[in-house]
N, C-alpha and C positions, 0 to 999 in steps of 0.2 A: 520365550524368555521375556518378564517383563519389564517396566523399567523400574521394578524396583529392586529386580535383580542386576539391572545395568549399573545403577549406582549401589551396587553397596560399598561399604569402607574396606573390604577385603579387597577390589578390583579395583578401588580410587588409589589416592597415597600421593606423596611427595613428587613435584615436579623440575626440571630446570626453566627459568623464566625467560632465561635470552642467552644467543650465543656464548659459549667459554662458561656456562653457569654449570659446574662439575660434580652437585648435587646428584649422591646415589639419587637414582632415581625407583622409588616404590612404587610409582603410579602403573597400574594394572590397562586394562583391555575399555574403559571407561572414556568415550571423550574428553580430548585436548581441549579446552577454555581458551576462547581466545585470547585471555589476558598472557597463557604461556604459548601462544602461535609467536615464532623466530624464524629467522634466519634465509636464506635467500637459495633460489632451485640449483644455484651451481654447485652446491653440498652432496648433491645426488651423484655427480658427476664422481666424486672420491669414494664416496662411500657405497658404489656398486662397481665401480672398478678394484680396488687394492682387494675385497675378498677375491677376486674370479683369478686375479694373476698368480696363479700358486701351482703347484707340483701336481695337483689333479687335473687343471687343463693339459700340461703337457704330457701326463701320461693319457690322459683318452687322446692328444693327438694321437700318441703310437700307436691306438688302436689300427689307426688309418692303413699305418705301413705292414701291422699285420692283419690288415683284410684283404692284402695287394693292391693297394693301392699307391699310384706314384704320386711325386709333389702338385704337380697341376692340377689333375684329377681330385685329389685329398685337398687343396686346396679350395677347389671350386664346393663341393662339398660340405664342409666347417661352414665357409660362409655362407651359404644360402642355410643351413642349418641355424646359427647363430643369429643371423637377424631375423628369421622368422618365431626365433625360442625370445627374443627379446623384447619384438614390439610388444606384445601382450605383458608384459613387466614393466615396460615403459607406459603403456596406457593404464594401468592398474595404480601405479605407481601418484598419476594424477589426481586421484581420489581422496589421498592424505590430506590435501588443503582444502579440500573442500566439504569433508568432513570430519578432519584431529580425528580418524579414524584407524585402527590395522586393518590388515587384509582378513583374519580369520573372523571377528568380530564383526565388520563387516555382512562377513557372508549369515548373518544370522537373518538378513534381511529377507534373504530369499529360502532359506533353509528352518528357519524358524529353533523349533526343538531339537527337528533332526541333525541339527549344525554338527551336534556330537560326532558324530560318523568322519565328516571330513577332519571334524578338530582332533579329533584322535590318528586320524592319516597321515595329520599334517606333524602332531607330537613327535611321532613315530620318523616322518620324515626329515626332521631336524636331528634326530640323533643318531639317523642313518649318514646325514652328512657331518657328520659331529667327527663322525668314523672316516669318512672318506677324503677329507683333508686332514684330517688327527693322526691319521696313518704316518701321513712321509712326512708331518711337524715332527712327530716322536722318535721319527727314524730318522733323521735329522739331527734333532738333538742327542740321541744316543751315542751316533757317530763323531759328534762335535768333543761330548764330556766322557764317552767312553763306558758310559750308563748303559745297563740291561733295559732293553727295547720298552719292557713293561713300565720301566720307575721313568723313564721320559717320557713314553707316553702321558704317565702320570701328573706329568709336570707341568706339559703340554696344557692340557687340560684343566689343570688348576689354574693357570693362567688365563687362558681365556674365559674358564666361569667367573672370575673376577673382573673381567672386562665387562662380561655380560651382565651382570648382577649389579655393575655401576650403572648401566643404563644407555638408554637414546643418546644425550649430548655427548660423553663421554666416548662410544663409541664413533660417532662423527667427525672427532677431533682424533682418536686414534688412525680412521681410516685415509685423512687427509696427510697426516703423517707418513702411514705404509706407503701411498699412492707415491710418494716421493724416491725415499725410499726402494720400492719394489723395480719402480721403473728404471732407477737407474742400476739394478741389479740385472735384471731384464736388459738390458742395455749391452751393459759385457757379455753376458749368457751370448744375446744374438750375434755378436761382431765374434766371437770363438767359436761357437756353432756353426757360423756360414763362411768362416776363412780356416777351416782343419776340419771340416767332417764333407765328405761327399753326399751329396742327395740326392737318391733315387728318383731318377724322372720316370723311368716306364713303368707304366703296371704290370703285376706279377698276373691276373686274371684277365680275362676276357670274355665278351659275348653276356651270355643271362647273369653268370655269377658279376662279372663288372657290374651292371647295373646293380644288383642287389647289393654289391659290396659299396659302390657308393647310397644307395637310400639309405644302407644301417649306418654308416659315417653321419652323414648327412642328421638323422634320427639323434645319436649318440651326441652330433653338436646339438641340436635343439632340446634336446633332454637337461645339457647344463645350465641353456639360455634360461627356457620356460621354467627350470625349478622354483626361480626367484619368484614368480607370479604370486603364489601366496604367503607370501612375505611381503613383496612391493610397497603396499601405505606403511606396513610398521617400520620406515626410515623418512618418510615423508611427511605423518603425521602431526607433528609439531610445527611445519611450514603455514605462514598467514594464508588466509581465504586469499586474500588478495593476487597469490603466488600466479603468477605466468604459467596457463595447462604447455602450452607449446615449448616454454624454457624445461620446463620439468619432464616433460615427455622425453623433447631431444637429448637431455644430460643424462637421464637414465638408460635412452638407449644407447648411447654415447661409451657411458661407463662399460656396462655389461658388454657389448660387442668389442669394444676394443681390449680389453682386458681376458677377454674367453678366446678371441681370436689370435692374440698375440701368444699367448700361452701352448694354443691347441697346433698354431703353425710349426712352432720352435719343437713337438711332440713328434709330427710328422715328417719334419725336416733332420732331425734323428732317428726316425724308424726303432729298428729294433737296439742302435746301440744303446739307445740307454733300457729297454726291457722292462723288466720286472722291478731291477734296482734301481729307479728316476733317482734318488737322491744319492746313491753311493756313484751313477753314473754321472749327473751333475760334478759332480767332487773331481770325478777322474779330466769331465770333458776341460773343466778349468785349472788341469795341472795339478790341484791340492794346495800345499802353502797357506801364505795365508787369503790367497784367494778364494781356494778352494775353503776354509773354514768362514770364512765372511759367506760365502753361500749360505750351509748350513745353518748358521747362525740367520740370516735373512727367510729360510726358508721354515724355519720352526718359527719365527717372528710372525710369517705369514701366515702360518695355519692360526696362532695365538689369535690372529685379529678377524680373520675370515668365521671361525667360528665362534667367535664374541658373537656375530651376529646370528648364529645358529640357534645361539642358547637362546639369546633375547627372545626371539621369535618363535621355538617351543615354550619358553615360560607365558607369552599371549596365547599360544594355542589352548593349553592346558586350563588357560582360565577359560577360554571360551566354553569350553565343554562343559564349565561347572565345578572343577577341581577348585575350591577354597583356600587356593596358597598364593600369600604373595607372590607377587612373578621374580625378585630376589633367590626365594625358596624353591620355584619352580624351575628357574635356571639350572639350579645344581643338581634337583632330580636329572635331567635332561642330559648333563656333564657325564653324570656317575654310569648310567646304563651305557650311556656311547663307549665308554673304558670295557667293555664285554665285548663290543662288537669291533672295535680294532685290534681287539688280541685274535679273536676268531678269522677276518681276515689276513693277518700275518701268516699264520699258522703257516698258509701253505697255497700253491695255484693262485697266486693274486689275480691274474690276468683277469680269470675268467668271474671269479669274486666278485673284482671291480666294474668289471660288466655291467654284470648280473644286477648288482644292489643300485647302478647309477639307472639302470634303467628302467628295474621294478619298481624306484623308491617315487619315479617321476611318473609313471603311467599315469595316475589320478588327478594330474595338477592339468593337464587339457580339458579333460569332464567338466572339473568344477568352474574352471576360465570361461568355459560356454556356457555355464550355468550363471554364475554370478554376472557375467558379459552382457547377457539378455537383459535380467531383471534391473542390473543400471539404466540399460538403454530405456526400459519400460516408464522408470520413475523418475527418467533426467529427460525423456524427449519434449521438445517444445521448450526448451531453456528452463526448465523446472527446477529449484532446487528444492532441498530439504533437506529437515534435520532428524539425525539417527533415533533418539530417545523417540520424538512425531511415529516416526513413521515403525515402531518397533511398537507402538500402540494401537497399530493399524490391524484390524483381525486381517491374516494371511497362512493357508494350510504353507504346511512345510515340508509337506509329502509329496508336490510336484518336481518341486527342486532335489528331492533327493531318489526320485524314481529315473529323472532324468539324468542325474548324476551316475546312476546305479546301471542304466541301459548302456550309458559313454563309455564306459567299462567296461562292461558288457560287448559291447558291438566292438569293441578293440583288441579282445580278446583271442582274435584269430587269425589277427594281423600281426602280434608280438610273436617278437626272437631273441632270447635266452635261452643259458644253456641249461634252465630250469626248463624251461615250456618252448617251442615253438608252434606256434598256430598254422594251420593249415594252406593258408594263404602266405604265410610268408616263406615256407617250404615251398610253393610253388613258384615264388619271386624269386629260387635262389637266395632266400633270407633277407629280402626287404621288410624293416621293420617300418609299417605306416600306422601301428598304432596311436598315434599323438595324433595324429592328422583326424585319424576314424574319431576317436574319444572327441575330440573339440567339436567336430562337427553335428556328430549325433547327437549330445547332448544339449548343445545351442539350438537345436531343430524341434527337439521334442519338448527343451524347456518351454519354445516360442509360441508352441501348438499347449502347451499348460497353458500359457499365460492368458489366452486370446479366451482359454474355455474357461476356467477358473478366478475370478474376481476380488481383491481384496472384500471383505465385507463391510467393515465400520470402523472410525474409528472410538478408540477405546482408552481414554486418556484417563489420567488421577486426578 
């Protein structure tokens, strides 16, 4: 892609200039100018915690209790999970100030042409999560107004496309809001969840299946951590060059771990009472009243804002790939198909549903993290910087980076467990899923062995 595809007027558009500045924002996948670089790295802090605290962390904690897993054990688990799904979202995340850049566009650096592939993964993955907090917003809100599941989800949904289709600042200020908000919601959830509910300390398994049943826990946490990875600069992006890597690093991981972890403990620390129905179970754990409706209401509030940023970040995808739509336009593509894939999960067997899609939708975001991970290290070692449009004029095949994206997958593939597929090797772990672990690895190894053989050629400026 050249640069005169980087700037066309389809991918550029209207920006906000400084904090509180609540301009829809039209500006597409096109470097941030530093005349609109704003705002300071403890913005990170809000705006990756208030999406992660929501009713999808605390049902994949349940996961835990139904793998038999007790609270120590499930405990230990999430968190080595979590903070290993989050450093790499915290590092990626540093990126935005240093190049007013997103994470998909981005990757066009090492991917070239072939970027489409992951930008189409990544489209797909945004409306996958569109689904998987849209779910318990709508069933939430149904319970609250007494609405058929469908017309709130609906709601749901038009709601956060509007969040998304305002844009980066607008979204920022939304999430420092929730962060407020959720927490002190989260607050009472925990002080009635750990003074009226008993919590299983012993594990139900033991021996091979223990072990395997913590790796997929374990896996399952770092599948929510790592999803953010290609997403990470497009909330960053707008931050001054000047920004603090170390402040931004910490508040990103900061946000994402404590917000995933808080969620996923209060999941496991109710086991199965709350099951399949997290939100009708919420409702019962806080008596109902109007306490129990203030839930509800807080917890469709949450999906509204968490997937604001879902859309945002498929409407960047979609442009990367080439799709000629403002990313306004491309938000609502992104809304409208996820409204398919929440009524298909309702339907029936959430459990395993929810698995399934949280774990298939993340398999690819390791691959590309060692991909993209290298070719930074390649063009940033020795204190080196540069600028996006430079070095997108640089002749570079894009067939390395996507062979070795194609292998991480590849080689991962033996090691996953769903109740679509399970690979061979994790049947024999007793269902240890180490695919995220294989994908990152392989693909950062192979991409490393491209780089060293394969040379940019020239550059090729206008």
């Amino acid at each position: 892609m050249d640069r005169t595809a980087l700037t066309a007027d389809v991918f550029g558009g209207r920006m906000p200039k400084r904090a509180g500045d609540l301009v829809v924002e039209s500006h597409g996948i096109t470097p941030i100018p530093d005349a609109n670089r704003f705002g300071r790295p403890i913005r990170l802090l809000t705006v990756f915690f208030a999406p992660n605290l929501t009713m999808t962390a605390v049902f994949s904690g349940t996961l835990g209790a139904g793998l038999g897993l007790g609270f120590g054990t499930g405990l230990v688990a999430l968190l080595v999970g979590t903070v290993l799904g989050a450093i790499p979202v915290a590092y990626l995340a540093t990126w935005g100030p240093l190049t007013g850049t997103a994470q998909l566009p981005l990757a066009r650096l090492p991917f070239r042409g072939t970027v489409v592939l992951p930008g189409l993964v990544q489209w797909l993955n945004s409306i996958a999560w569109d689904a998987l907090v849209g779910l318990f917003g709508g069933d939430a809100l149904a319970q609250l107004l007494g609405l058929p599941f469908w017309l709130a989800v609906a709601i749901v949904l038009l709601l956060q496309c509007a969040v998304g289709v305002l844009g980066y600042e607008v979204i920022h200020r939304v999430q420092a809001v929730m962060t407020v908000v959720i927490a002190v919601f989260f607050i009472v959830l925990s002080v009635k969840l750990l003074g009226g509910h008993t919590v299983a300390v012993a594990n139900t398994v033991s021996g091979g299946d223990l072990v395997g049943a913590f790796l997929l826990f374990s896996t399952i946490a770092l599948s929510l951590a790592i999803s953010w990875a290609s997403y990470a600069s497009d909330f960053s992006r707008y931050l001054p060059k000047s920004t603090s890597r170390p402040r931004a690093f910490v508040y990103t991981l900061l946000g994402v771990t404590l917000s995933f972890v808080w969620g996923e403990v209060l999941g496991l620390a109710a086991g199965q009472t709350l099951s399949d129905q997290t939100t009708a179970g919420i409702n019962t754990l806080l008596g109902g009243g109007v306490l129990g409706t203030v839930a509800l209401l807080v917890i469709a509030l949450t999906a509204v804002s968490s997937n604001a940023m879902n859309d945002y970040s498929g409407s960047l995808a979609l442009q990367t790939v080439g799709v000629r739509l403002r990313r306004p336009v491309s938000a609502v593509v992104v809304t409208v198909i996820a409204f398919a894939l929440i009524l298909w999960m309702h339907s029936g067997d959430l459990a395993s549903k929810f698995e399934d899609v949280l774990l298939v939708i993340g398999y690819w975001v390791p691959p590309f993290v060692g991909v993209v991970t290298i070719d930074w290290w390649f063009r940033t070692r020795r204190g080196r910087r540069f600028d996006v449009l430079a070095e997108v004029a640089v002749r570079q095949p894009g067939w390395p980076a996507l062979l070795a994206f194609l292998v991480g997958c590849g080689a991962a593939v033996p090691f996953m467990n769903t109740s679509l597929f399970t690979g061979p090797v994790a049947e024999a772990t007793h269902g240890a899923d180490l695919a995220y672990y294989v994908g990152l690895i392989v693909s950062g190894l192979v991409y490393t062995v491209f780089r060293l053989v394969v040379r940019p050629q020239r550059a090729d400026r206008d």
